[in-house]
C-alpha positions in Angstrom: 65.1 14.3 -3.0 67.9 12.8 -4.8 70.5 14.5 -3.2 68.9 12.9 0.0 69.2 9.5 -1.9 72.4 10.2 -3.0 73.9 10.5 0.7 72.1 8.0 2.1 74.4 5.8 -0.9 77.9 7.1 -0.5 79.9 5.1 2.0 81.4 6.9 4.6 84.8 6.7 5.9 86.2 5.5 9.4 86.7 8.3 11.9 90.7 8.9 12.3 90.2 7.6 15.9 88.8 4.2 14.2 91.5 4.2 11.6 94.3 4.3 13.9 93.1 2.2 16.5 92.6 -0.5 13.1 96.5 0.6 12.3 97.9 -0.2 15.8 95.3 -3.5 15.8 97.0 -4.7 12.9 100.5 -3.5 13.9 100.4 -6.0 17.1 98.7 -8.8 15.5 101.6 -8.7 12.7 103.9 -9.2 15.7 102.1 -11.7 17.8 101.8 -14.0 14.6 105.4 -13.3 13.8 106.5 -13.8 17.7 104.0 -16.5 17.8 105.9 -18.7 14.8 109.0 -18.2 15.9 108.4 -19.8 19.1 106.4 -22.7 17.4 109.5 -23.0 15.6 111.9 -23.2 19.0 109.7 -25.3 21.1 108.9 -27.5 17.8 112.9 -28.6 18.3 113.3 -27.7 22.2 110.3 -28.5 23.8 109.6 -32.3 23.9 105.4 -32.0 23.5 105.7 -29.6 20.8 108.4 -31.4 18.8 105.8 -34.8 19.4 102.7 -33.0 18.0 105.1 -31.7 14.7 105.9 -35.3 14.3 102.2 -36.4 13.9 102.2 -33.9 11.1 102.5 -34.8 7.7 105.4 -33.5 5.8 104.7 -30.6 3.9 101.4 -29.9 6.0 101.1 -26.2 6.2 99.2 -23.5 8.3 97.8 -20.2 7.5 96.5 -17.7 10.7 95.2 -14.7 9.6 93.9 -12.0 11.3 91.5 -10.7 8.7 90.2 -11.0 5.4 92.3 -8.2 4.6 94.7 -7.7 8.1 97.9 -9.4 8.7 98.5 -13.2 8.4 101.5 -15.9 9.0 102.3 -19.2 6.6 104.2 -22.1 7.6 104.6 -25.9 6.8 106.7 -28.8 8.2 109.2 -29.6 6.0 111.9 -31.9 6.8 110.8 -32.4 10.2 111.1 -28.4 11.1 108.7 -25.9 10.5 109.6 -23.3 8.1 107.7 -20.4 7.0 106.1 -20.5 3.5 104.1 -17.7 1.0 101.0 -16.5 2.4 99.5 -17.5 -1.4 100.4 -21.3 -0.4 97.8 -23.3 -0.4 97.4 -24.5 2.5 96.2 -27.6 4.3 94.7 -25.1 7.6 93.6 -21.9 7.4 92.7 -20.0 10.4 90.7 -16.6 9.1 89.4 -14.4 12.0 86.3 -12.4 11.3 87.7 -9.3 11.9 90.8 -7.6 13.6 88.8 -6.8 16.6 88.4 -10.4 16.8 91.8 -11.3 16.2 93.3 -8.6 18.4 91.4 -10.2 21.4 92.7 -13.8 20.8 95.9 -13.0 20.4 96.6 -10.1 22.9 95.5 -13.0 25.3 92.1 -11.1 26.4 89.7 -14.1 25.2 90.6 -17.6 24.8 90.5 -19.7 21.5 87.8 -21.7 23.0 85.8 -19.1 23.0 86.8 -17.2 20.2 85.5 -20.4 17.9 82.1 -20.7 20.2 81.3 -17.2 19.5 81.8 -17.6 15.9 84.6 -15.1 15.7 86.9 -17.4 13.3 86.6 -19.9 10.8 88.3 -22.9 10.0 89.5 -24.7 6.8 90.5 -27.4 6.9 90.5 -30.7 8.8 89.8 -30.1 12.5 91.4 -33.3 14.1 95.1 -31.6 12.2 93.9 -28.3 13.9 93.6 -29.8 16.9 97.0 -30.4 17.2 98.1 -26.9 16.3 96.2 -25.1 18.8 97.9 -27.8 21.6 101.2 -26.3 20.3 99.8 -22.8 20.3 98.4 -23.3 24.1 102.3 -24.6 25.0 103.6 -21.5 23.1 101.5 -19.2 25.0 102.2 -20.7 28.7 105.8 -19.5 27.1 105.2 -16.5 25.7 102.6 -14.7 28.5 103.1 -14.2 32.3 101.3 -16.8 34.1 98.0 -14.5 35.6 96.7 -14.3 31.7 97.4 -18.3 30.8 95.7 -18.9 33.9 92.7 -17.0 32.8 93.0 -18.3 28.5 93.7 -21.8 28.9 92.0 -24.6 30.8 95.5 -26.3 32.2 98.1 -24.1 32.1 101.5 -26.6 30.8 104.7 -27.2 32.6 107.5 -25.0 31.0 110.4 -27.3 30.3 112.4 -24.8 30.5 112.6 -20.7 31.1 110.6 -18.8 29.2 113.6 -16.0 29.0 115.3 -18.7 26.9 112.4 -19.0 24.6 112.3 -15.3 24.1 116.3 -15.6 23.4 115.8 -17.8 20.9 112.7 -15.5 19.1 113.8 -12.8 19.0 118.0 -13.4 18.7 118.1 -16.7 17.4 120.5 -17.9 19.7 
Protein backbone atom coordinates (compact mmCIF):
# COMPACT_ATOMS: atom_id res chain seq x y z
CA UNK A 1 0.00 0.00 0.00
CA UNK A 2 2.66 2.47 0.60
CA UNK A 3 4.76 1.47 -2.10
CA UNK A 4 1.61 2.32 -4.24
CA UNK A 5 1.64 5.73 -2.43
CA UNK A 6 4.96 6.10 -2.80
CA UNK A 7 4.81 5.99 -6.78
CA UNK A 8 1.92 7.72 -7.15
CA UNK A 9 4.47 10.80 -5.33
CA UNK A 10 7.66 10.52 -7.26
CA UNK A 11 7.71 12.80 -10.22
CA UNK A 12 8.49 11.37 -13.35
CA UNK A 13 10.85 12.48 -15.92
CA UNK A 14 10.21 13.74 -19.65
CA UNK A 15 10.44 11.06 -22.24
CA UNK A 16 13.92 11.67 -24.29
CA UNK A 17 11.58 12.44 -27.25
CA UNK A 18 9.98 15.37 -25.00
CA UNK A 19 13.39 16.37 -23.78
CA UNK A 20 14.86 16.95 -27.01
CA UNK A 21 12.14 18.41 -28.75
CA UNK A 22 12.29 21.07 -25.36
CA UNK A 23 16.27 21.25 -26.35
CA UNK A 24 15.78 22.16 -30.04
CA UNK A 25 12.53 24.47 -28.77
CA UNK A 26 14.82 26.35 -26.74
CA UNK A 27 17.83 26.25 -29.20
CA UNK A 28 15.61 28.28 -31.96
CA UNK A 29 13.90 30.57 -29.63
CA UNK A 30 17.59 31.63 -28.34
CA UNK A 31 18.20 32.50 -32.01
CA UNK A 32 14.94 34.20 -32.94
CA UNK A 33 15.35 36.50 -29.79
CA UNK A 34 18.99 37.02 -30.64
CA UNK A 35 18.13 37.54 -34.62
CA UNK A 36 15.11 39.30 -33.54
CA UNK A 37 17.31 42.20 -31.49
CA UNK A 38 19.64 42.63 -33.82
CA UNK A 39 17.29 43.65 -36.33
CA UNK A 40 15.45 45.96 -33.87
CA UNK A 41 18.70 47.34 -33.45
CA UNK A 42 19.25 47.95 -37.60
CA UNK A 43 15.85 49.11 -38.45
CA UNK A 44 15.88 51.23 -35.02
CA UNK A 45 18.80 53.41 -37.09
CA UNK A 46 17.79 52.33 -40.79
CA UNK A 47 14.24 52.10 -40.96
CA UNK A 48 12.49 55.49 -40.58
CA UNK A 49 9.12 54.01 -38.51
CA UNK A 50 11.27 51.95 -36.25
CA UNK A 51 13.82 54.66 -35.45
CA UNK A 52 10.36 57.05 -34.72
CA UNK A 53 8.80 54.52 -32.30
CA UNK A 54 12.63 54.30 -30.39
CA UNK A 55 12.35 58.00 -30.12
CA UNK A 56 9.04 58.00 -28.20
CA UNK A 57 10.96 55.87 -25.76
CA UNK A 58 12.32 57.08 -22.75
CA UNK A 59 16.02 56.91 -22.29
CA UNK A 60 17.10 54.06 -20.51
CA UNK A 61 13.61 52.28 -21.00
CA UNK A 62 14.42 48.62 -21.27
CA UNK A 63 12.81 45.30 -22.49
CA UNK A 64 12.92 41.84 -21.43
CA UNK A 65 11.26 38.80 -23.89
CA UNK A 66 11.53 35.62 -22.49
CA UNK A 67 10.56 32.55 -23.69
CA UNK A 68 10.04 30.78 -20.32
CA UNK A 69 10.18 31.01 -16.79
CA UNK A 70 13.14 29.05 -17.13
CA UNK A 71 13.96 28.95 -21.31
CA UNK A 72 15.89 31.49 -23.11
CA UNK A 73 15.35 35.29 -22.89
CA UNK A 74 16.86 38.77 -24.53
CA UNK A 75 17.46 42.27 -22.47
CA UNK A 76 17.77 45.58 -24.10
CA UNK A 77 17.24 49.32 -23.32
CA UNK A 78 17.62 52.57 -25.32
CA UNK A 79 20.38 54.35 -24.36
CA UNK A 80 21.62 57.28 -26.02
CA UNK A 81 19.14 57.09 -28.60
CA UNK A 82 20.29 53.31 -29.86
CA UNK A 83 19.24 50.29 -28.37
CA UNK A 84 21.79 48.25 -26.74
CA UNK A 85 21.61 45.01 -25.11
CA UNK A 86 21.63 44.95 -21.22
CA UNK A 87 21.81 41.88 -18.35
CA UNK A 88 18.97 39.69 -18.33
CA UNK A 89 18.96 40.49 -14.24
CA UNK A 90 18.14 44.33 -15.27
CA UNK A 91 15.22 45.44 -14.06
CA UNK A 92 13.32 46.22 -16.51
CA UNK A 93 10.58 48.64 -17.45
CA UNK A 94 8.70 45.48 -19.91
CA UNK A 95 8.86 42.13 -19.46
CA UNK A 96 7.43 39.84 -21.86
CA UNK A 97 7.33 36.12 -20.05
CA UNK A 98 5.66 33.33 -22.27
CA UNK A 99 3.97 30.62 -20.46
CA UNK A 100 5.87 28.04 -21.77
CA UNK A 101 8.38 27.19 -24.66
CA UNK A 102 5.59 25.64 -26.61
CA UNK A 103 4.05 28.83 -26.43
CA UNK A 104 6.95 30.81 -27.18
CA UNK A 105 8.21 28.53 -29.97
CA UNK A 106 4.77 29.20 -31.79
CA UNK A 107 5.00 33.07 -31.64
CA UNK A 108 8.20 33.33 -32.65
CA UNK A 109 8.62 30.56 -35.35
CA UNK A 110 5.84 32.74 -37.00
CA UNK A 111 3.05 29.88 -36.61
CA UNK A 112 0.55 32.02 -34.33
CA UNK A 113 0.41 35.68 -34.16
CA UNK A 114 1.02 37.93 -31.03
CA UNK A 115 -2.56 38.86 -31.17
CA UNK A 116 -3.41 35.79 -30.45
CA UNK A 117 -0.86 34.57 -28.47
CA UNK A 118 -1.96 37.43 -25.70
CA UNK A 119 -5.93 36.47 -26.32
CA UNK A 120 -5.25 32.98 -25.54
CA UNK A 121 -3.45 33.75 -22.40
CA UNK A 122 -0.19 32.28 -23.52
CA UNK A 123 2.10 35.38 -22.28
CA UNK A 124 2.14 37.84 -19.69
CA UNK A 125 2.91 41.24 -19.53
CA UNK A 126 4.73 43.66 -17.08
CA UNK A 127 4.73 46.54 -17.38
CA UNK A 128 2.88 49.44 -18.98
CA UNK A 129 0.94 48.38 -22.08
CA UNK A 130 0.67 51.71 -24.03
CA UNK A 131 5.14 51.46 -23.95
CA UNK A 132 4.44 47.80 -25.08
CA UNK A 133 2.45 48.84 -27.64
CA UNK A 134 5.09 50.44 -29.34
CA UNK A 135 7.50 47.53 -29.17
CA UNK A 136 5.31 45.05 -30.69
CA UNK A 137 4.81 47.89 -33.76
CA UNK A 138 8.58 47.58 -34.13
CA UNK A 139 8.53 43.81 -33.74
CA UNK A 140 5.64 43.56 -36.51
CA UNK A 141 8.17 45.88 -38.95
CA UNK A 142 10.99 43.51 -37.92
CA UNK A 143 9.09 40.51 -38.88
CA UNK A 144 7.77 41.88 -42.43
CA UNK A 145 11.87 41.89 -42.57
CA UNK A 146 12.83 38.94 -41.21
CA UNK A 147 10.01 36.27 -42.71
CA UNK A 148 8.98 35.63 -46.43
CA UNK A 149 5.89 37.41 -47.15
CA UNK A 150 3.17 34.10 -47.27
CA UNK A 151 3.78 33.86 -43.20
CA UNK A 152 3.51 37.94 -42.42
CA UNK A 153 0.60 37.68 -44.49
CA UNK A 154 -0.96 35.11 -42.33
CA UNK A 155 0.68 36.80 -38.46
CA UNK A 156 0.01 40.30 -38.94
CA UNK A 157 -3.08 42.21 -39.84
CA UNK A 158 -1.20 44.79 -42.47
CA UNK A 159 1.83 43.53 -43.61
CA UNK A 160 4.42 47.01 -43.73
CA UNK A 161 6.20 48.43 -46.66
CA UNK A 162 9.96 47.33 -46.50
CA UNK A 163 12.09 50.40 -46.98
CA UNK A 164 14.48 48.67 -48.15
CA UNK A 165 15.62 44.80 -48.91
CA UNK A 166 15.27 42.56 -46.52
CA UNK A 167 18.83 40.79 -47.77
CA UNK A 168 20.34 44.03 -46.46
CA UNK A 169 18.67 43.63 -43.12
CA UNK A 170 19.97 40.12 -42.76
CA UNK A 171 23.63 41.71 -43.84
CA UNK A 172 23.55 43.90 -41.20
CA UNK A 173 22.32 40.87 -38.40
CA UNK A 174 24.13 38.70 -38.88
CA UNK A 175 27.67 40.52 -40.35
CA UNK A 176 27.31 43.77 -39.14
CA UNK A 177 27.97 45.45 -42.12
Amino acid sequence: MMENVLKMLTITRPSMTRRTGNGIKSLVSRVVLFVLYRALKVLACDDRRVASEVATWQEGQSVAIEASLEGPAICFKKESGRIVRCNDHTPVDIRITFRSLDAAFLVLTGQMDVANAYAQHRFMLNGDINKAMSLVRCIDIAESYLFPRIMTKRILKRVEAKEFSALRVYRKVFLGV
